[in-house]
N, C-alpha and C positions, 0 to 999 in steps of 0.2 A: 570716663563715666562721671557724671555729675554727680552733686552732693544728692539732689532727691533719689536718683537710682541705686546710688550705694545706699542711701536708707531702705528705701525697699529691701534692697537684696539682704540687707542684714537684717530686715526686719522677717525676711523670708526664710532664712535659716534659722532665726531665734525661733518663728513657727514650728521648723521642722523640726526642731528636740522638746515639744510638746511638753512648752515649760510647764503645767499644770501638774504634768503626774511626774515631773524631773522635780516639783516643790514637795510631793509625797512622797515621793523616793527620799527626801532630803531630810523628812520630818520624822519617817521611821527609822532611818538608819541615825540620827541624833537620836529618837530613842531610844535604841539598842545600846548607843554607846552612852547614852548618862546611867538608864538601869545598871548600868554591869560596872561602870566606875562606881557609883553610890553604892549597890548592895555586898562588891568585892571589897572595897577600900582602897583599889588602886588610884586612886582621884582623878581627879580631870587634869589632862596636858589639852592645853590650849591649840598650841601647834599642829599638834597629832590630828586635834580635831577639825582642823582648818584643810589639813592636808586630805582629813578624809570627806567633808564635804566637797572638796572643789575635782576630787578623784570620781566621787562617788555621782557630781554635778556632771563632768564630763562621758562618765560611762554611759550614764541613763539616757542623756541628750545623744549619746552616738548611737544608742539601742535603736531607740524613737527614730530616731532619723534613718537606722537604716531598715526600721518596720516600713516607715513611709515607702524609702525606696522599692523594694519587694512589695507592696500593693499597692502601687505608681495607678496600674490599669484598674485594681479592684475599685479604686476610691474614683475614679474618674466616672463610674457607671453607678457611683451610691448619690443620692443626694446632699447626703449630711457629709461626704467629707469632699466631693469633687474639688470646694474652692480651695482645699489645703493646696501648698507651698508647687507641686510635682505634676498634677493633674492640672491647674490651673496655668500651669506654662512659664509661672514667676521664677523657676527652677529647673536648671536641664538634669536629667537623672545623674549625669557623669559627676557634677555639682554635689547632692547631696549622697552619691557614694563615696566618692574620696571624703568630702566634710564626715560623713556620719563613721567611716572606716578610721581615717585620722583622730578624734577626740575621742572616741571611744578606745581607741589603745592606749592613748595617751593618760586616759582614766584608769584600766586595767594597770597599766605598768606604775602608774603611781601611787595605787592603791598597794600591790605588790610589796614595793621596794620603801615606801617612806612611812605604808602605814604597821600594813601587819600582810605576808605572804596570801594566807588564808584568806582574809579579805580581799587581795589581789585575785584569787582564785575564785572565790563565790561572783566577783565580778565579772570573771569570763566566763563564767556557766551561767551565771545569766542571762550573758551574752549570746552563747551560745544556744541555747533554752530553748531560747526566745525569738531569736534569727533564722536558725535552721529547724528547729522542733514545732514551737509552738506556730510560727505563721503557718508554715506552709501546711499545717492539719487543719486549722481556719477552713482551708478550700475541701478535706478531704473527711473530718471525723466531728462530730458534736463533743467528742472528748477534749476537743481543743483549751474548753475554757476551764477546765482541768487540769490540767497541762499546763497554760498558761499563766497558773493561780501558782504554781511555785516559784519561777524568777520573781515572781512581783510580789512573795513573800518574804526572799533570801536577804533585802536590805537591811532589816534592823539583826538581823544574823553576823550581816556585816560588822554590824556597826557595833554589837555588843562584842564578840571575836576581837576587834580593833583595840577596844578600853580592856580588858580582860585576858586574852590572848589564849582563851579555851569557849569548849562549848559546853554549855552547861543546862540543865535544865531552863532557866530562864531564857535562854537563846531562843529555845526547843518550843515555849508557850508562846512566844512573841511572831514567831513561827507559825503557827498555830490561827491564831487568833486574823494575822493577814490574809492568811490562805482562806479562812472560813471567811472573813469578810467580803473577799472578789469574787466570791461566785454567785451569791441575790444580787450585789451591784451591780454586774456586768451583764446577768440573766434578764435584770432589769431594764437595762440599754436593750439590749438584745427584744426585747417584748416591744420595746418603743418603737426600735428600727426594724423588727421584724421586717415587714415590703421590702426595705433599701436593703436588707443584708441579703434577700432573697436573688435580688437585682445584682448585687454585687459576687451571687456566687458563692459566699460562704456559710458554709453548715452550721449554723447557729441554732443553739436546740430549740429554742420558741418559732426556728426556723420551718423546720423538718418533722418536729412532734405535732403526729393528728389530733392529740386527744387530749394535749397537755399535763397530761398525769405525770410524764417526766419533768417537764418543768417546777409545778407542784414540788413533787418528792424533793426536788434538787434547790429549791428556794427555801422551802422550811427545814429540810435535813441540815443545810448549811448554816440558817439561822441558828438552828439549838444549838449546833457545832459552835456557834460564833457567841453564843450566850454561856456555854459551861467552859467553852474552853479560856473566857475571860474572868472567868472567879479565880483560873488558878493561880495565878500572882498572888494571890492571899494566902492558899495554902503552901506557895512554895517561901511565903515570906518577906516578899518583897513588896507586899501591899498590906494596908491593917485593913479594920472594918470599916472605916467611911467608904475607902475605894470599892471594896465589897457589896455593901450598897447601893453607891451607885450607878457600878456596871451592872449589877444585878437589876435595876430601874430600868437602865437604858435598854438591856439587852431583851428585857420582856418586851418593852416598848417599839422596838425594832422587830421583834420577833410578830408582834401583833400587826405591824404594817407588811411582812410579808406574810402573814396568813392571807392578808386580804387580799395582795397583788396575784398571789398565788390562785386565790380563791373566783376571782374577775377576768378577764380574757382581754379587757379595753384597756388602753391605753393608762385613764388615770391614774389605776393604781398602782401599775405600774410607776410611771412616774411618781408618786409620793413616795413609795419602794426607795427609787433613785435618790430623793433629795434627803431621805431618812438614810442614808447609808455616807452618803457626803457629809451630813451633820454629824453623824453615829460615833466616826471612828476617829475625829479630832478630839470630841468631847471627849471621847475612852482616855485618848492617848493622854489628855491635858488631866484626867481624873487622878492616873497613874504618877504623873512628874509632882503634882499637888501632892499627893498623899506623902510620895516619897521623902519632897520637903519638911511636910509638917508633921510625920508621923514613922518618919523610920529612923 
C-alpha cells in the first residue's frame, strides 16, 4: 500500500469514530470531572485525567464506528450520509467492525481498571445502549431519540464518578441538562433530513408525525426541561449568581428559537433550532468552568 492510500484509509477510519461528537463526548466528561474535583476538594490528578480522556476518546470512537457499521445499508440510501467511510466503499464492513469492536474495549477496559470501575461501567452501557438498544429502534419506534439521549448523557457521569469516586446530586444535573439538550438538537436534524430519514427507513418522529403536534410538545417540553434543569447548579452550589444569569439568558433564548422551529414546518427554523443548540451548550458548559473559577 502506498503512502497516499494509507492516508486515505487512515483518514477513513478517523471519519468512522465521528471525531465531532468523540470532541463532545470529551468536553462533557472533562466537565463532569473538573465539577466534581473543584466542588468535592479531591483536586485534579493530572494522570487520572489523561487516562480518562484517551479511555473515554477510544470508547466513543469505537461506539461511532460501530453505529456506522450496523447502518452500513441505512446510510447508503440517505443522502446526507451515503459518502460516509462503509457506503462509499473506502471501507469494507469486516474493517470497521473489528476497528470499532477493538478501541472500544480497549476504552472500556481502561476506563475500568486505571480510571475508576464505575466509569469502566457507564462506558459499556453506553456501549451497549447504544449498539443494541438505541440503533436498532431507529428502524422500529420514534422513542428511539429517547432512548438514544441517555448514552449520550452518561459522559460527564463518567467523568464526574472518575474525580469523585460517588454519584452525587451534581452527577444527576449534569445528567440532566445533556439529556434535555439532545432531543430539540437531534428533533431538529431530524426536521432537516426529514425526506432522507424517510428514505433511509428510520422512524424519525418529524418522520412519522401527520400533524406535528408531537414534535411541538417534544421540542419545547425539552427546552423548559433544558432551561430549569440548568439553574440547578446554583441551587445545588456549585454555581453563584453570574452563572445563574446567564444560563437563565441563554436558556430563554434557546427556548424562544424552539418555539419557533416548533411553531414552522420549513426547514429554516429548524435549522436555526440546529445551530442555536450547537452554540447553546458550549457557552453553558464554558459559563459553569468560569463561574467555578472566579466564584466558587
Amino acid at each position: 500500500m502506498n503512502a497516499r492510500r494509507l492516508r486515505m484509509k487512515l483518514g477513513a477510519f478517523w471519519e468512522l469514530t465521528k471525531p465531532n461528537i468523540t470532541m463532545m463526548v470529551l468536553v462533557s466528561t472533562s466537565l463532569g470531572y473538573y465539577l466534581a474535583a473543584k466542588s468535592t476538594g479531591v483536586g485534579w490528578d493530572s494522570w487520572q485525567f489523561l487516562r480518562l480522556m484517551i479511555g473515554s476518546g477510544l470508547s466513543s470512537g469505537g461506539v461511532a464506528s460501530l453505529n456506522e457499521y450496523w447502518e452500513r445499508r441505512n446510510d447508503y440510501r440517505m443522502r446526507r450520509t451515503r459518502h460516509r467511510p462503509l457506503p462509499s466503499g473506502r471501507l469494507a464492513p469486516w474493517e470497521a467492525l473489528i476497528f470499532g469492536v477493538t478501541i472500544s474495549m480497549i476504552g472500556v477496559v481502561m476506563l475500568g481498571l486505571t480510571v475508576h470501575p464505575v466509569t469502566g461501567l457507564l462506558a459499556a452501557l453506553t456501549l451497549f445502549t447504544y449498539i443494541f438498544i438505541y440503533t436498532p429502534l431507529k428502524r422500529r419506534t420514534t422513542w428511539n431519540t429517547i432512548i438514544g439521549a441517555v448514552p449520550g448523557a452518561l459522559p460527564p457521569v463518567g467523568g464526574w464518578i472518575a474525580a469523585s469516586g460517588q454519584f452525587t446530586a451534581g452527577a444527576g444535573v449534569l445528567f440532566v441538562i445533556l439529556f434535555s439538550w439532545q432531543i430539540p438538537h437531534f428533533l431538529a436534524i431530524a426536521k432537516i433530513y426529514r425526506v432522507d430519514y424517510g428514505r433511509g427507513g428510520l422512524r424519525m418522529l418529524p418522520t412519522v408525525d401527520p400533524t406535528g403536534r408531537a414534535v411541538v410538545w417534544h421540542i419545547i417540553g425539552f427546552s423548559i426541561a433544558l432551561l430549569l434543569g440548568s439553574l440547578v447548579p446554583t441551587y445545588l452550589g456549585l454555581t453563584s449568581w453570574p452563572y445563574l444569569i446567564g444560563a437563565g439568558l441563554l436558556g430563554v433564548g434557546f427556548l424562544g428559537f424552539a418555539i419557533e422551529a416548533a411553531r414552522h414546518s420549513g426547514v429554516l427554523h429548524a435549522r436555526r433550532l440546529l445551530w442555536a443548540s450547537i452554540v447553546y451548550l458550549p457557552v453553558l458548559l464554558a459559563l459553569m468552568v468560569a463561574d467555578m473559577e472566579l466564584f466558587y
